[in-house]
N, C-alpha and C positions, 0 to 999 in steps of 0.2 A: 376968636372964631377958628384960625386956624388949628392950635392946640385943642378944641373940642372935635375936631374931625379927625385928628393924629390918633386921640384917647378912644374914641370911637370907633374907630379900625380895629386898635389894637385889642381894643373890649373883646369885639367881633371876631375878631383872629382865634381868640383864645379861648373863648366859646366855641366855636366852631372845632379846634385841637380840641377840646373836651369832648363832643359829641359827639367824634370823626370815630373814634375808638369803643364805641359802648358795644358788647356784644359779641366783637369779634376776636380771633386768636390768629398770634401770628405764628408760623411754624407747620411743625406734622398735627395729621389729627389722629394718629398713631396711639394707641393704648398707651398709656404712660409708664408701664411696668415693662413694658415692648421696647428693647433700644437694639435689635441686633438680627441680623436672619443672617438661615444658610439658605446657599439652594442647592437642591441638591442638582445627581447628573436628571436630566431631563431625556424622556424615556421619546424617541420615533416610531410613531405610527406610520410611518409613512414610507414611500420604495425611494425618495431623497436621501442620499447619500450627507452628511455632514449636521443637518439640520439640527440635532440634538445638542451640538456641540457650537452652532452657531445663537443657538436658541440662550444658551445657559449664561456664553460671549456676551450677548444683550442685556438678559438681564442682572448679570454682574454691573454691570456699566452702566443700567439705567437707574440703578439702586445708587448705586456709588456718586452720580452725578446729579439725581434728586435727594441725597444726602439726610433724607429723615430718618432711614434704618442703615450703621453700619453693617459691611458684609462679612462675615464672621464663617469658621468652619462649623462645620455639623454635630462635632461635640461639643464647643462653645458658643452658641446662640442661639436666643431666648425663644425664636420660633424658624419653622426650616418650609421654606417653601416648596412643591412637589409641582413640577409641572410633565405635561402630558402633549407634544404635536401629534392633533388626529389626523389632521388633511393639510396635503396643500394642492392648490389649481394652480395651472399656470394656462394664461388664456389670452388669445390677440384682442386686439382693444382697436388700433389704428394700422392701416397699407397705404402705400405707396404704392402707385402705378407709373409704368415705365411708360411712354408710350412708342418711342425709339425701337425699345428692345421687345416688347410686345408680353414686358414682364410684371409681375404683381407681387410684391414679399412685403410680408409684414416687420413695419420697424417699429410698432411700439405692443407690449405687452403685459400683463396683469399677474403678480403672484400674490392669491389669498393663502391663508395659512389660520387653519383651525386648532386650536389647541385647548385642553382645562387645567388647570390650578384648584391647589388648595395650600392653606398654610394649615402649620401646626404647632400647639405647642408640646415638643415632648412629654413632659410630665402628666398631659391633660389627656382623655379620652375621646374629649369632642373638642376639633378643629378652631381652630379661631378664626378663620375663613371656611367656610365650607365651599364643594366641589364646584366651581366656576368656569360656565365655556365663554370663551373669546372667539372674535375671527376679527383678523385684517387682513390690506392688502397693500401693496405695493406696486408702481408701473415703474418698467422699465424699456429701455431703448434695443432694439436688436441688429445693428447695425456690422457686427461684429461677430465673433467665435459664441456661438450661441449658446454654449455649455456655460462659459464663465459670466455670460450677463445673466443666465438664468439664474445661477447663484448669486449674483449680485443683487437679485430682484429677490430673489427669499427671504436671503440676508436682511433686506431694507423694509421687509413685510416682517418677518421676525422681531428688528427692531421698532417698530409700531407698535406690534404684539406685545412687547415686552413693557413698552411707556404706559399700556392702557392696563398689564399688572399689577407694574408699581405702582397706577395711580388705585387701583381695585384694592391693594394692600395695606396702604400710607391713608388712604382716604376716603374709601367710600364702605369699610366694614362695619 
């Protein structure tokens, strides 16, 4: 009795490892001929100082760290990404009221960031991505030198912007 419940598990196990798999793929769901992007530099629209260059920051490092396309230069890889920051807002979200001081400053804040992509591949005339708008946003705290947490808050909108790229590129073309 016992060893028909033992064999009977295991039956069941192994059935189940068989049916667990039908269908699906593990990995990128990346063109197969596709193993490599550039990107190029990333062009601001915007009167944000840096952002192009924070922008490009991210998505190096969001490619590199989702690992389905390596990053490669502009003459040697198989497609080149173009991206575009159109907007960004920076907007109060949350205040503090003093009531001592008879004061009201905003400590928490919102940076969205608009931006479009496209991929390409060199040799092709039509895109392999075509022209795609994004926006995210990001909150930040304002507690502090307000210049440097605003950038801090782009930064951290940019890199959101950038995860929801690499997923637009790797995966949902």
């Amino acid at each position: 009795m016992k060893n028909r419940v033992i064999y009977s598990i295991i039956i069941a196990a192994f059935g189940l490892l068989l049916s667990c798999g039908c269908g699906y793929q593990l990995g990128s769901m990346m063109h197969p001929q596709v193993k490599t992007i550039a990107i190029e530099p990333v062009t601001n629209e915007t009167l944000f100082p840096y952002v192009s260059d924070e922008m490009r920051n991210m998505l190096c490092e969001s490619f590199v760290v989702d690992g389905s396309l390596k990053v490669k230069n502009l003459k040697t890889a198989d497609c080149i990404l173009k991206c575009k920051v159109t907007e960004i807002t920076i907007s109060e979200v949350a205040q503090a009221d003093f009531d001592d001081d008879k004061v009201s400053r905003t400590t928490e804040w919102s940076a969205a960031i608009k931006a479009e992509f496209t991929v390409i591949i060199p040799s092709h005339k039509k895109p392999l991505i075509g022209l795609r708008k994004i926006s995210c946003n990001a909150r930040f705290q304002g507690y502090g030198d307000y210049t440097t947490m605003q950038r801090q808050g782009i930064k951290q909108a940019a890199y959101n912007a950038a995860q929801k790229i690499v997923h637009d590129t790797t995966e949902a073309w």
